[in-house]
C-alpha positions in Angstrom: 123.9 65.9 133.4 121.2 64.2 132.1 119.4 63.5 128.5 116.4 65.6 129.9 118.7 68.3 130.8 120.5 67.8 127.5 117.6 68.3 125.5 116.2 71.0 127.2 119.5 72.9 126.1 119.3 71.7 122.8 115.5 73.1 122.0 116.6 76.3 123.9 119.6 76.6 121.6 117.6 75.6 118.5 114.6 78.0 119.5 117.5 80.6 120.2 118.9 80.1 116.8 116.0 80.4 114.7 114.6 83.4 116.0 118.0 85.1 115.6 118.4 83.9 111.9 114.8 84.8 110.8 114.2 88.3 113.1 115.7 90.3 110.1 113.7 88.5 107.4 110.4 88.6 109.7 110.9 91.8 110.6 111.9 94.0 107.3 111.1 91.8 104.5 107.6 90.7 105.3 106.1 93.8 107.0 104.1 95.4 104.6 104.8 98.8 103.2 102.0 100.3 104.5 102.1 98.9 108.1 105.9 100.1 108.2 104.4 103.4 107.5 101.1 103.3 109.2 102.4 101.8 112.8 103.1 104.8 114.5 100.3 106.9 113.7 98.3 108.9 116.5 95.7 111.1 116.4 91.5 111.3 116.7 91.3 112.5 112.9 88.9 110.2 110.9 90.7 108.7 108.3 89.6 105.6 105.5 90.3 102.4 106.5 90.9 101.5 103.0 93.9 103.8 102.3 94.7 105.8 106.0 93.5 109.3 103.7 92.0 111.8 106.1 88.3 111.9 105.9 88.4 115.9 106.4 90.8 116.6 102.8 89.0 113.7 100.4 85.8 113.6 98.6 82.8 111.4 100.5 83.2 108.0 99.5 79.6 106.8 100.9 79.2 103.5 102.5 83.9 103.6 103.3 84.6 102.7 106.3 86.6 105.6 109.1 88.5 104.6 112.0 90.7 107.2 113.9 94.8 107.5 113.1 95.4 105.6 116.3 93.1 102.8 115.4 95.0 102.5 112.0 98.0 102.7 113.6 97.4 100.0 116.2 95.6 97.8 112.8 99.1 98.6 111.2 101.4 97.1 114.0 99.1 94.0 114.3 99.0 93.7 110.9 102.7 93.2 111.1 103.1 91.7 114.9 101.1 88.7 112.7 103.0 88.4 109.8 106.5 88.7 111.5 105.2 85.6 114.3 103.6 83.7 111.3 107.4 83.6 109.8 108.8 83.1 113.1 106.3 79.8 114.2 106.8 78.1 110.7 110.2 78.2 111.0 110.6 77.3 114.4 108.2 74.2 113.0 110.5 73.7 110.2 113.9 73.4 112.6 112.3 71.4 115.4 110.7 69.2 113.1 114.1 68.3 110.9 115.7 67.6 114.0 113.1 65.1 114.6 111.0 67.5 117.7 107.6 68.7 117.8 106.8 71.5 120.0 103.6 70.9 122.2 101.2 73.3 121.2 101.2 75.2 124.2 104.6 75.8 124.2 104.0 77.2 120.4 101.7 79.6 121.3 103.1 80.8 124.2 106.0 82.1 122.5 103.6 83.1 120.0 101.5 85.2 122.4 105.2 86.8 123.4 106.4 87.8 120.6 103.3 88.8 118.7 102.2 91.2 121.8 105.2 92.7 122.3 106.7 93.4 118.8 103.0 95.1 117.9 103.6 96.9 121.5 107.0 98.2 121.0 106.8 99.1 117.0 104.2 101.6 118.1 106.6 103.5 119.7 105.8 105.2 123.1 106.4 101.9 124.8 109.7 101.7 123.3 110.6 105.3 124.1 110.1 104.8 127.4 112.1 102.1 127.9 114.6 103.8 126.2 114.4 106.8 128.5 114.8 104.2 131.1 117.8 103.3 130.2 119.6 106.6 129.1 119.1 106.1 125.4 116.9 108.7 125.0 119.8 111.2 123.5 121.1 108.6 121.6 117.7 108.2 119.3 117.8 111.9 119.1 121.4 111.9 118.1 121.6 108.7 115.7 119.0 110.2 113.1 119.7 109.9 109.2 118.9 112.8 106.2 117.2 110.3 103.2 116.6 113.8 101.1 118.5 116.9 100.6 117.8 119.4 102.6 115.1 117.6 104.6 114.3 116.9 107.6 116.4 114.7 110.3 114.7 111.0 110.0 114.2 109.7 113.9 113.6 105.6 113.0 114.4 103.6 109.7 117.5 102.5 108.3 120.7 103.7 109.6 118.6 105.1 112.9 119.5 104.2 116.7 116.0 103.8 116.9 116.3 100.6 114.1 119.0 99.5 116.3 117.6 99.8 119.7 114.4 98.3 118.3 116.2 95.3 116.8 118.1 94.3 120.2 115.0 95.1 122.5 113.0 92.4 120.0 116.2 89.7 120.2 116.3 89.7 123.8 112.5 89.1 124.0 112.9 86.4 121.7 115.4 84.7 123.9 112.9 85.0 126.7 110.4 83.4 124.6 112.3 80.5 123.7 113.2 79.9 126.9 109.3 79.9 127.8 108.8 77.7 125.2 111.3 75.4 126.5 110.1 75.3 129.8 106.8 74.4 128.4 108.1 71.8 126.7 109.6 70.5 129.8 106.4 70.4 131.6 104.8 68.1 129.0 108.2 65.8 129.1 109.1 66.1 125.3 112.6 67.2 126.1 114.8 64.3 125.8 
């Protein structure tokens, strides 16, 4: 086997490893509490930018700008598709760099572009509940639901859900594709050795 190969390995590896260690941290910890919310909202209703409040049940607040539930949603899971790849590009900057790499550019973004389109794709949700249909889980995220008040209503996604499961591994495999684009990226412009 050669260095080239051997290197190749290694970034792939390294790539591997930091998005696995900082998908958690990207995911929960730095999505904001309003995008968590906000992300899988549908619907033509006029609502504030501002605050997602429907235009229809608040006094006029002249001169506020309206965009449609959907349109906040989709702002919601960009929002957070952008934060969670900001986290996941400085740290993959951070590792490659202590071990004495530096991604090309191209190779950066193109995981970037992955991961950033994707993860606001899939947290949207009919995306992902297609795939899931596809692939018999379906019943499961019916089934795997939690309770979070007394006497309230089943909880489809969120902690404790198959849905935060499902969500989690369909993201982690995607990032293993990514890094393996970046890789073969970095390959191309011969900085794997």
């Amino acid at each position: 086997m050669d260095s080239r190969a051997v290197g190749a390995m290694a970034l792939a590896a390294l790539l591997v490893a930091v998005y696995e260690g900082t998908h958690g941290f990207a995911d929960q910890w730095c999505q904001g509490d309003g995008d968590a919310r906000d992300k899988r909202r549908f619907g033509d209703q006029q609502v504030y930018l501002s605050d997602g409040a429907l235009v229809a049940d608040t006094p006029a607040r002249p001169g506020a700008r309206t965009c449609t539930e959907t349109q906040r949603g989709w702002f919601a899971a960009i929002r957070h598709a952008f934060s969670y790849e900001a986290v996941q590009v400085a740290a993959t900057l951070a590792a490659t760099r202590t071990c004495g790499y530096r991604v090309p550019v191209p190779a950066l973004l193109a995981g970037a572009v992955i991961n950033a389109t994707t993860h606001a794709v899939i947290d949207r949700g009919p995306v992902f509940q297609w795939l899931a249909a596809k692939f018999n889980k379906a019943e499961y995220l019916e089934r795997a639901t939690v309770v979070r008040t007394p006497d309230g209503p089943a909880c489809p996604n969120g902690p404790g859900t198959a849905w935060i499961e499902l969500d989690a591994a369909l993201h982690e495999v995607i990032g293993v594709g990514s890094a393996l684009v970046r890789t073969a990226i970095a390959l191309r412009f011969g900085r794997c050795r």
